[in-house]
C-alpha positions in Angstrom: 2.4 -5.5 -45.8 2.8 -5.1 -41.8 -1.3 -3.4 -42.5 -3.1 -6.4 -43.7 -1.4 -8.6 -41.0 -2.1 -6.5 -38.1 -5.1 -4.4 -39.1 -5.7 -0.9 -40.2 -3.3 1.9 -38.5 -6.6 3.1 -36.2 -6.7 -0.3 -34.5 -4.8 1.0 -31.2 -6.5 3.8 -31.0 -10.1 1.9 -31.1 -8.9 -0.1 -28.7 -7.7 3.0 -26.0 -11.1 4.4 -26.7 -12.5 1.1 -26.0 -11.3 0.9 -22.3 -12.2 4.7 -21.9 -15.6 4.3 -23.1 -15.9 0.8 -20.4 -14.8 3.5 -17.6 -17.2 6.3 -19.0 -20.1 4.7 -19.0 -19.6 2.4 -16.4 -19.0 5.3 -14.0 -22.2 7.1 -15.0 -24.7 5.2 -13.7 -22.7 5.1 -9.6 -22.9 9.0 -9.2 -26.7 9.3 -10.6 -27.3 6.5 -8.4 -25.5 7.6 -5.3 -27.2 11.3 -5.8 -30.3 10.1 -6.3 -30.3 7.6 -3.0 -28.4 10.4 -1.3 -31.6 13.0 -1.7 -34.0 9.6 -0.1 -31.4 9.1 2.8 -31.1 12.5 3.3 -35.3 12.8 3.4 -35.0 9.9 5.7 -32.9 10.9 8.1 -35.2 13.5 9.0 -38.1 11.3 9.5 -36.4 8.6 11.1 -32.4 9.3 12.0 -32.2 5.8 13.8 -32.4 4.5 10.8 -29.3 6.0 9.1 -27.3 3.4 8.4 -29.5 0.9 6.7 -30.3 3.1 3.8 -26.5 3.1 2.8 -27.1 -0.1 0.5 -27.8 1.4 -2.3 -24.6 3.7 -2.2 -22.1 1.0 -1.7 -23.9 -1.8 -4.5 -23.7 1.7 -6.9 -20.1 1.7 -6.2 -19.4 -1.8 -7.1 -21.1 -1.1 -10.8 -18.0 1.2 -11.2 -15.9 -1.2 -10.2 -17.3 -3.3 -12.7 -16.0 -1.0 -15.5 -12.7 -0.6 -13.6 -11.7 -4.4 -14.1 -13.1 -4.8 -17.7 -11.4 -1.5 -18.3 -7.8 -2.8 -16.9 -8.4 -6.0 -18.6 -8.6 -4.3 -22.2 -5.5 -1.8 -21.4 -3.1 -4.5 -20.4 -4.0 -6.4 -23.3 -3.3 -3.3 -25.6 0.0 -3.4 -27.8 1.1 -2.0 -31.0 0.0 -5.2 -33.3 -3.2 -5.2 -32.2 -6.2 -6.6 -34.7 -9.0 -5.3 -35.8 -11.3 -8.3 -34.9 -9.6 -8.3 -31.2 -10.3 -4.2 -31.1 -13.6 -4.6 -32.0 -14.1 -7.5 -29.2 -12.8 -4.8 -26.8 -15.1 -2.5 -28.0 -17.9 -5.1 -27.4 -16.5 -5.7 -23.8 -16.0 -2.0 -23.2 -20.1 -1.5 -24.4 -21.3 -4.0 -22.7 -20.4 -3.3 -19.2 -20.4 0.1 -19.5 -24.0 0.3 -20.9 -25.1 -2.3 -18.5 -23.5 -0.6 -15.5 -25.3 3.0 -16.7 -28.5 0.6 -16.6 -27.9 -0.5 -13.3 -26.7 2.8 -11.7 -30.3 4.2 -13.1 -32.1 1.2 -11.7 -30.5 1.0 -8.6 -30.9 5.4 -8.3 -34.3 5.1 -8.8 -34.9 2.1 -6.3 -33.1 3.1 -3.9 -34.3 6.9 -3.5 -38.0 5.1 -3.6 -37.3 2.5 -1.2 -35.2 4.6 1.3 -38.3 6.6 1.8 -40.6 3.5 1.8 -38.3 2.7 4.4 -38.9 5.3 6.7 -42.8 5.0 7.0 -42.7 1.3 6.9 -39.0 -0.2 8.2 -40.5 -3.9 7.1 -40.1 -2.6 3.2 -36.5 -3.0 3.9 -36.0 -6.4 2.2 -38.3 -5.9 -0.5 -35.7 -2.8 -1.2 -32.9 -4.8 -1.0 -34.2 -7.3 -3.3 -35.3 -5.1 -6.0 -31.6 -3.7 -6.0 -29.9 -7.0 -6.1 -31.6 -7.4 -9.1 -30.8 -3.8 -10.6 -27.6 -5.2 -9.6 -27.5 -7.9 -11.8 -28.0 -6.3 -14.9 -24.1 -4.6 -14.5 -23.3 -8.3 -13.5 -24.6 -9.5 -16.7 -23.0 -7.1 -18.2 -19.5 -8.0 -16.7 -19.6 -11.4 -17.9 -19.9 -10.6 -21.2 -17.5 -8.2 -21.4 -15.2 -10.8 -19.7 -16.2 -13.7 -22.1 -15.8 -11.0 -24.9 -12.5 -9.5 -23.6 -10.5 -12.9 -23.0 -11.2 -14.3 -26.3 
């Protein structure tokens, strides 16, 4: 009886997997990125090491993807309990996928922009904004992301 009010017996474990899965694939995308940035400012900084610290951009908005995943991820573990639903587990799920997925997005994006523009940066320092915009809006696909899971998550 307790099974059709609460859900199949797999429902709590759906729902752990869902907030691993938000901090797997949320976390992908920040060390492909950082890598990938990391072999531009590295190339830079041979070029042009007065420059060093503006390339760092891309490194810290990768970081903040993961973070991201982080509070979606929290947000589904402390709601977890042992009467969880099915429809509520598969809301997680949706949370989890969406800002995971959307933060592996990003982290690509923003690897790939910010490897291209670092370098672009060094021959021509005025492509420096025109960097930073592009990776804003790399940025907000894992924002977009976030507020979906959130809207999914809290319902």
């Amino acid at each position: 009886m307790s099974q059709a009010k609460n859900g199949p017996e797999y429902t709590s474990f759906l729902a752990v997997t869902d907030a691993s899965a938000t901090m797997v694939f949320g976390t992908l995308g920040t060390p492909y990125s950082t890598a990938k940035s990391g072999t531009g400012i590295a190339a830079m900084s041979m070029m042009r090491p007065e420059l060093i610290m503006k390339p760092i951009i891309p490194v810290v908005m990768a970081g903040i993807i993961a973070i991201y995943g982080l509070v979606v991820a929290v947000l589904i573990a402390n709601s977890l309990n042992d009467g969880i639903r099915l429809s509520r587990s598969f809301l997680q799920l949706g949370a989890g996928l969406s800002v995971g997925l959307s933060g592996l997005a990003a982290g690509f994006a923003i690897g790939i922009v910010g490897d291209a523009g670092v370098r672009g940066t060094a021959q021509q320092p005025r492509l420096f904004v025109d960097m930073t915009l592009i990776l804003i809006f790399a940025e907000g696909l894992g924002l977009y992301g976030l507020i979906v899971a959130l809207l999914l998550s809290t319902k």
